[in-house]
C-alpha positions as CSV (number, residue, x, y, z in Angstrom):
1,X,0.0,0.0,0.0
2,X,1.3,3.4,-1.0
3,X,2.5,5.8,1.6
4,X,0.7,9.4,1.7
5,X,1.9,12.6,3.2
6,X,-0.6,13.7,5.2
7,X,-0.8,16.5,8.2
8,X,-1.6,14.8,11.8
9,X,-5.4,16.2,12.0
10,X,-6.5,15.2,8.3
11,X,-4.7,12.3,8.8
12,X,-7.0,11.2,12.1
13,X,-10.2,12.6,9.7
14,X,-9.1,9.8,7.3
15,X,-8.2,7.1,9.5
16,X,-11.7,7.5,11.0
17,X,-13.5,7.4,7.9
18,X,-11.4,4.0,6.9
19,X,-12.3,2.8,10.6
20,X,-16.2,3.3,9.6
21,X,-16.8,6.7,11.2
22,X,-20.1,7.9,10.2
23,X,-20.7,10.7,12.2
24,X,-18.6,14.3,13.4
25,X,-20.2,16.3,16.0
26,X,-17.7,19.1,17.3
27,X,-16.9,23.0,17.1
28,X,-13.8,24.7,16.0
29,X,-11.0,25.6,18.0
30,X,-6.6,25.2,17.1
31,X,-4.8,23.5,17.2
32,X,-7.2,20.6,15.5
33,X,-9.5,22.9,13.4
34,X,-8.3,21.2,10.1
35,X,-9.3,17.7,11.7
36,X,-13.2,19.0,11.4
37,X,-12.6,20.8,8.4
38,X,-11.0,17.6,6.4
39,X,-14.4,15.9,8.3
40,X,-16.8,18.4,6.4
41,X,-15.2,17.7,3.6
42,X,-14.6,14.1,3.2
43,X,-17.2,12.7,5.6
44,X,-20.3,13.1,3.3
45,X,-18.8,11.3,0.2
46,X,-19.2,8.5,2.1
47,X,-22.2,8.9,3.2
48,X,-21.5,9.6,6.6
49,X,-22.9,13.3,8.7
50,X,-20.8,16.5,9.4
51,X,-22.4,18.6,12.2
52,X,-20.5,22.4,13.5
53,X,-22.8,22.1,16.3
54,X,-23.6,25.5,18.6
55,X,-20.7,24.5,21.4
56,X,-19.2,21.6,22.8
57,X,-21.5,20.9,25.4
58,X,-23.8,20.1,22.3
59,X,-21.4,18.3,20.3
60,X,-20.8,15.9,23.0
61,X,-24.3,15.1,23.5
62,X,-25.0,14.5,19.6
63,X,-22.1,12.2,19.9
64,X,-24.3,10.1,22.8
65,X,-27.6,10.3,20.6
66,X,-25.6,9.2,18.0
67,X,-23.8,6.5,20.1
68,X,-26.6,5.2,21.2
69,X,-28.0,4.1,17.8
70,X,-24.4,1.9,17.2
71,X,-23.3,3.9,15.0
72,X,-19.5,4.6,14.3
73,X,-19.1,8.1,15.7
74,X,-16.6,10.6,16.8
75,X,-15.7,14.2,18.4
76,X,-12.5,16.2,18.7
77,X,-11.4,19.3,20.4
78,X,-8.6,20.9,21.8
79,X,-8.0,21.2,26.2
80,X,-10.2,23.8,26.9
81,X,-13.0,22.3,24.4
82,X,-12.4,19.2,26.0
83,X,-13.4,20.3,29.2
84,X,-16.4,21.9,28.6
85,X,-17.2,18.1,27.3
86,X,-16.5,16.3,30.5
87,X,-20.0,16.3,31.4
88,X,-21.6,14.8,28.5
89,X,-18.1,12.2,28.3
90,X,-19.1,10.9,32.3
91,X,-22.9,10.7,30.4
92,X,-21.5,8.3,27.9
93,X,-19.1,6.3,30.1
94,X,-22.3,5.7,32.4
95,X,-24.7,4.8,30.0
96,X,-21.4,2.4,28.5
97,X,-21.6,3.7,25.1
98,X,-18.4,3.4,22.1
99,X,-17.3,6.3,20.7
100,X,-14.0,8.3,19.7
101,X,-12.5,11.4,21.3
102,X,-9.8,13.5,20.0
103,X,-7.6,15.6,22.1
104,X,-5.0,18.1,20.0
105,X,-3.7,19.3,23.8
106,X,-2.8,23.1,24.0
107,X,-1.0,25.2,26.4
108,X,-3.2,25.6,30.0
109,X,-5.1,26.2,32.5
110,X,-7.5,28.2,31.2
111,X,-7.5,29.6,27.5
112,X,-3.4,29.4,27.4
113,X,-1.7,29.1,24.0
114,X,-2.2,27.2,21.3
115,X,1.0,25.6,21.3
116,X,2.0,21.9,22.2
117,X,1.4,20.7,25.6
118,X,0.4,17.6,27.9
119,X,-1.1,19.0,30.6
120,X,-4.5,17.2,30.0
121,X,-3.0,14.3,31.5
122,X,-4.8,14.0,34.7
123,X,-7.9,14.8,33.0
124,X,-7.7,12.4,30.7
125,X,-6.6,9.2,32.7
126,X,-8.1,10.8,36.0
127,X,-11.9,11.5,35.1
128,X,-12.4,15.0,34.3
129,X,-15.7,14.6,34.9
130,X,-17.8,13.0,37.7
131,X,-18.3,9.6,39.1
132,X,-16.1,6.5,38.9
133,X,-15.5,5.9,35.1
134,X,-12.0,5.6,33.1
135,X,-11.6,6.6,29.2
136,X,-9.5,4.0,27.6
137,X,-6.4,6.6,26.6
138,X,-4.0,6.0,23.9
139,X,-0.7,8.5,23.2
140,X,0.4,8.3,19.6
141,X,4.2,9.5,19.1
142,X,3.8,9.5,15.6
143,X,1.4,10.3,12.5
144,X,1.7,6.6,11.5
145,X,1.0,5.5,15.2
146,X,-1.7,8.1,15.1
147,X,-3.4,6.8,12.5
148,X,-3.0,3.3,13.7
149,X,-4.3,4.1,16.7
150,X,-7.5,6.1,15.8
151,X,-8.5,3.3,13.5
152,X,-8.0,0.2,16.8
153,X,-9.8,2.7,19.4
154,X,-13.0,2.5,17.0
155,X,-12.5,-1.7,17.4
156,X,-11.5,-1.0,21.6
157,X,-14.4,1.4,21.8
158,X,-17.3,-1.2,20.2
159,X,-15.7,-4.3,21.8
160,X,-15.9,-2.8,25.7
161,X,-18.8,-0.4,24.8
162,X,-16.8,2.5,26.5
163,X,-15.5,5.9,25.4
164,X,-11.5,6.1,23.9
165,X,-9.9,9.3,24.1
166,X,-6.4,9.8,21.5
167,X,-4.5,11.9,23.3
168,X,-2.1,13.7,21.5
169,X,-0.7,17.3,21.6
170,X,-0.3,20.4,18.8
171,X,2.7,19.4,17.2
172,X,1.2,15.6,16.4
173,X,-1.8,17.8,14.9
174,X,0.3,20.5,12.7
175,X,3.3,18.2,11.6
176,X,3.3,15.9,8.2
177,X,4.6,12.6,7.6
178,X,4.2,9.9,5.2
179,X,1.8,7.4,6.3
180,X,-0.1,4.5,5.2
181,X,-3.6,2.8,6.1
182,X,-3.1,-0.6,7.4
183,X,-5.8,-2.7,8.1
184,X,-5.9,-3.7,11.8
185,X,-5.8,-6.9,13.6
186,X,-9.3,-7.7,13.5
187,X,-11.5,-8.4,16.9
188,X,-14.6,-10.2,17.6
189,X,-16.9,-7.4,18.3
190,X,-19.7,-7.9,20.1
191,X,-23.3,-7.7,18.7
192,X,-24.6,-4.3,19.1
193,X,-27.6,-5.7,20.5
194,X,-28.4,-3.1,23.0
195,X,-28.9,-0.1,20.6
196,X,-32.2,2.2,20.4
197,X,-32.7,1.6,16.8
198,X,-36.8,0.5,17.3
199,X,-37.9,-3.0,17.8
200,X,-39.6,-3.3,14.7
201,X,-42.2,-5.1,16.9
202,X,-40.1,-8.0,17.5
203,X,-38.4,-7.4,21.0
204,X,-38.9,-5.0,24.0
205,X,-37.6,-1.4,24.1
206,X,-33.7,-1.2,25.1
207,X,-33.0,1.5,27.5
208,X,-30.5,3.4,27.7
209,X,-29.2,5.7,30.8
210,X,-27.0,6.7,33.4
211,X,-29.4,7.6,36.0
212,X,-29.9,5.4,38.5
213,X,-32.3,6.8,41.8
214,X,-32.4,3.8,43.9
215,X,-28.8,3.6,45.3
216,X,-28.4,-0.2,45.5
217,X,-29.3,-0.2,41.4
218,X,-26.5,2.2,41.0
219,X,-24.1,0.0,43.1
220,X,-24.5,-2.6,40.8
221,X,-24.0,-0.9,37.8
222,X,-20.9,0.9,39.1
223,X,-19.6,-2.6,40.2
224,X,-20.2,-3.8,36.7
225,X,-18.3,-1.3,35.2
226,X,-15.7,-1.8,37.1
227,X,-15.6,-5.5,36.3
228,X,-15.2,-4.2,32.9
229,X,-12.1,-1.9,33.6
230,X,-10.7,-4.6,35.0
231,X,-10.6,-6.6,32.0
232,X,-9.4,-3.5,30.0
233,X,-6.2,-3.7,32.1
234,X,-5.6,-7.2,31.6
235,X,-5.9,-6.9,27.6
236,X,-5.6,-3.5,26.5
237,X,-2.0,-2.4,28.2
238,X,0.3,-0.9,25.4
239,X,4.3,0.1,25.6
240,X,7.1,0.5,23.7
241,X,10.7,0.1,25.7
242,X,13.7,-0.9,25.2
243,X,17.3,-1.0,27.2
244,X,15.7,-0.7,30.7
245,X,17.2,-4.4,31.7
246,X,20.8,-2.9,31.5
247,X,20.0,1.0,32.1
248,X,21.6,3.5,34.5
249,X,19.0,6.2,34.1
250,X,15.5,5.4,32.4
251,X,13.6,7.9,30.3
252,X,9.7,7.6,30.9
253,X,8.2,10.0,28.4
254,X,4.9,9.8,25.9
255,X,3.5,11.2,23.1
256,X,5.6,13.2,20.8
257,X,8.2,13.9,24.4
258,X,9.4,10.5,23.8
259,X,10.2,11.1,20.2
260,X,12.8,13.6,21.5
261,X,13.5,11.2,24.4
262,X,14.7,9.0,21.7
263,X,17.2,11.6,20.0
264,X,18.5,12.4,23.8
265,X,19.4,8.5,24.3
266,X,20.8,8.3,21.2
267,X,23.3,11.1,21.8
268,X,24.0,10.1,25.4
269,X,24.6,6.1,23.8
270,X,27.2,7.9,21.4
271,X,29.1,9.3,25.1
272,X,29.3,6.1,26.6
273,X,26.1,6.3,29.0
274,X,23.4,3.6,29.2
275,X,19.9,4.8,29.0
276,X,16.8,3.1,28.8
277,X,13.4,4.6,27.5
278,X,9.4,3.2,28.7
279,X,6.9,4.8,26.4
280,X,3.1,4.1,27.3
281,X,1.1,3.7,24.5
282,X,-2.2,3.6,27.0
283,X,-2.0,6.0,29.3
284,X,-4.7,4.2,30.9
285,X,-4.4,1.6,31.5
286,X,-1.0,2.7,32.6
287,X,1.7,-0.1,32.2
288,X,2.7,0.1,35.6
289,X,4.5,-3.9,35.2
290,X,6.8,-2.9,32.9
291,X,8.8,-0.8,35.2
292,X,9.4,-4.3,36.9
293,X,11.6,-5.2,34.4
294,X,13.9,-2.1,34.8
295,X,17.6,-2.9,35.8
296,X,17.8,-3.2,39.8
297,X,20.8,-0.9,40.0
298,X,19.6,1.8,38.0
299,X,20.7,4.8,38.9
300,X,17.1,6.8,38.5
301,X,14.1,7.1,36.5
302,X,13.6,10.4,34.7
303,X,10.5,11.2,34.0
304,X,10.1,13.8,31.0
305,X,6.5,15.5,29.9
306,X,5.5,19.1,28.7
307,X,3.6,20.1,31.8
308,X,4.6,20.4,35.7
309,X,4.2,16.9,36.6
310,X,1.1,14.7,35.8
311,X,2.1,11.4,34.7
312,X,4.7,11.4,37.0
313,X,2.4,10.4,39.2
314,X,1.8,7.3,37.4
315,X,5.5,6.4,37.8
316,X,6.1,6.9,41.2
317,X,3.0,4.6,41.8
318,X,5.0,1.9,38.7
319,X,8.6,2.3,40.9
320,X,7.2,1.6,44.4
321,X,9.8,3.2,45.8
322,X,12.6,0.8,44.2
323,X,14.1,3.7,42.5
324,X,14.5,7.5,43.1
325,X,12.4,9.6,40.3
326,X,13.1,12.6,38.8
327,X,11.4,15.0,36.6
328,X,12.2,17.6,33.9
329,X,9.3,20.0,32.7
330,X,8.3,22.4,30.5
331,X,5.0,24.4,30.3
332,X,3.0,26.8,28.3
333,X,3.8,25.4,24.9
334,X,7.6,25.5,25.3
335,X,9.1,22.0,23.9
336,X,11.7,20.0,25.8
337,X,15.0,19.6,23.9
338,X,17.2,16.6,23.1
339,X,19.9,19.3,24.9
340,X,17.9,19.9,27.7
341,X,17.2,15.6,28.6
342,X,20.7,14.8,28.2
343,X,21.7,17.4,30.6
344,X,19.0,16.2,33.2
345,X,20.3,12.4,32.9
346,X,23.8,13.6,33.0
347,X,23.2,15.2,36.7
348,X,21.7,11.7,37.7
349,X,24.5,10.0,36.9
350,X,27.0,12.6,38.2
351,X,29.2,12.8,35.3
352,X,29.8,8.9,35.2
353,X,29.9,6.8,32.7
């Protein structure tokens, strides 16, 4: 199959519509306006619905009507968007509906930049809305992986019937690469017997909600749920790493940080030092095991992100104490550089080699 140079939005537009996307509900805003744009464009030669609806908080909840017919159906927005879509995104993981979310993260709190950042972390692996429900939460470091990765979390969306959130930053939106559309390893999906779709006469009326008054009804729903999750950690867990068995320092980084990560290593490999790199693919679930692996007289575990410190949280809970952690930062849209890591790993080692 023939590679194509596409931009990182237009390029989650078309990986959608080769995943079966049918429907686009969402509302403009950078650094992922040309993901809605390529969507308005492209989605109704297919035969599929483009919606600018009036704000996010509608979008969202188009995306649950929709949802809640089976259909193949997505949103996307940008940090701030995002969270003015929490509510409707706890609405969906209650009433255990499938559907795609697209996060192009910007600099924050508030209105910020747009330039690159992570600092939707916690709100995307935490629950940025309320109750006790997860988003499945996949990091792309690359278009390819991008692509990839939109195109499985339509399949890991259906199969679990729960919300998956790509969470990627401004630079994976804006930059181009070649890429090519791959069929996926295929899953049996379940029927999508549960849909509002009318009975036709032949069967009673399916219902679905997330509002539950008597409490002990709402137990049991929650506890089912989280028998679900539970089964989403055993088979969804994603990571990329390599050298942590023989490291001195290991590199925990996502998303396009670890791209860099990889140029830092590289560099400090050519000086003599031994560095290892984890990469989540699934922020959650988090692979916490495979810091188990990591060589038991490593020095340190550096973890590197563009935000103050959110999934370094994640690794401190992965380490158990086994190892000291660091972190190196940087916020409002400023990038880490391949400079900047191997100076951090250098003051964990102390100069050795």
């Amino acid at each position: 199959m023939a590679k194509v140079l596409m931009k990182g939005n237009e390029a989650v537009g078309a990986a959608a519509i080769k995943a079966n996307c049918k429907y686009f509900f969402g509302y403009p805003i950078t650094p992922q306006s040309e993901l809605p744009e390529y969507m308005s464009r492209e989605l109704p030669k297919v035969g599929g619905v483009f919606l600018q609806a009036e704000s996010e908080i509608a979008a969202i909840n188009m995306v649950y009507g929709a949802a809640g017919s089976g259909a193949r159906v997505m949103t996307s927005s940008s940090s701030p968007g995002i969270s003015l879509k929490q509510e409707g995104i706890s609405y969906i993981a209650g009433a255990e509906l499938p559907c795609l979310i697209v996060n192009m993260m910007r600099g924050g709190p508030g209105l910020g930049s747009i330039q690159p950042s992570q600092t939707d972390y916690f709100q995307a692996t935490r629950g940025g809305g309320n109750g006790d429900y997860r988003l499945v939460v996949l990091a792309p470091s690359n278009i390819q992986e991008l692509v990839d990765l939109v195109i499985e979390g339509f399949d890991i969306a259906d199969q679990y019937r729960n919300p998956v959130m790509v969470l990627g930053d401004g630079m994976i939106g804006q930059m181009m690469e070649p890429v090519e559309f791959k069929t996926p390893k295929k899953r049996e999906l379940p029927k999508k017997d549960w849909t509002t779709t009318g009975t036709g006469g032949k069967r009673k009326p399916n219902i679905i909600n997330s509002l539950y008054l008597a409490a002990e009804a709402l137990e049991k729903h929650n506890n089912e749920i989280q028998k679900k999750y539970a089964i989403i950690k055993q088979n969804e867990v994603k990571v990329e790493s390599y050298n942590i068995e023989d490291a001195d320092v290991v590199i925990a980084a996502y998303g396009t940080t670890s791209r860099i990560a990889k140029t830092a290593i590289a560099k400090l490999e050519k000086e003599g030092f031994k560095v290892g790199l984890i990469r989540p693919i699934t922020l959650w679930p988090y692979p916490y095991d495979e810091f188990k692996k990591i060589n038991s007289k490593c020095k340190g575990i550096l973890t590197i992100e563009m935000n103050a410190g959110q999934m370094l949280d994640d690794v401190k809970i992965a380490v158990e104490g086994k190892f000291p952690v660091y972190f190196y930062g940087r916020t409002g849209g400023m990038v880490p550089t391949p400079n900047e890591m191997v100076d951090q790993v250098k003051k964990i080692m102390g100069g050795e080699k």
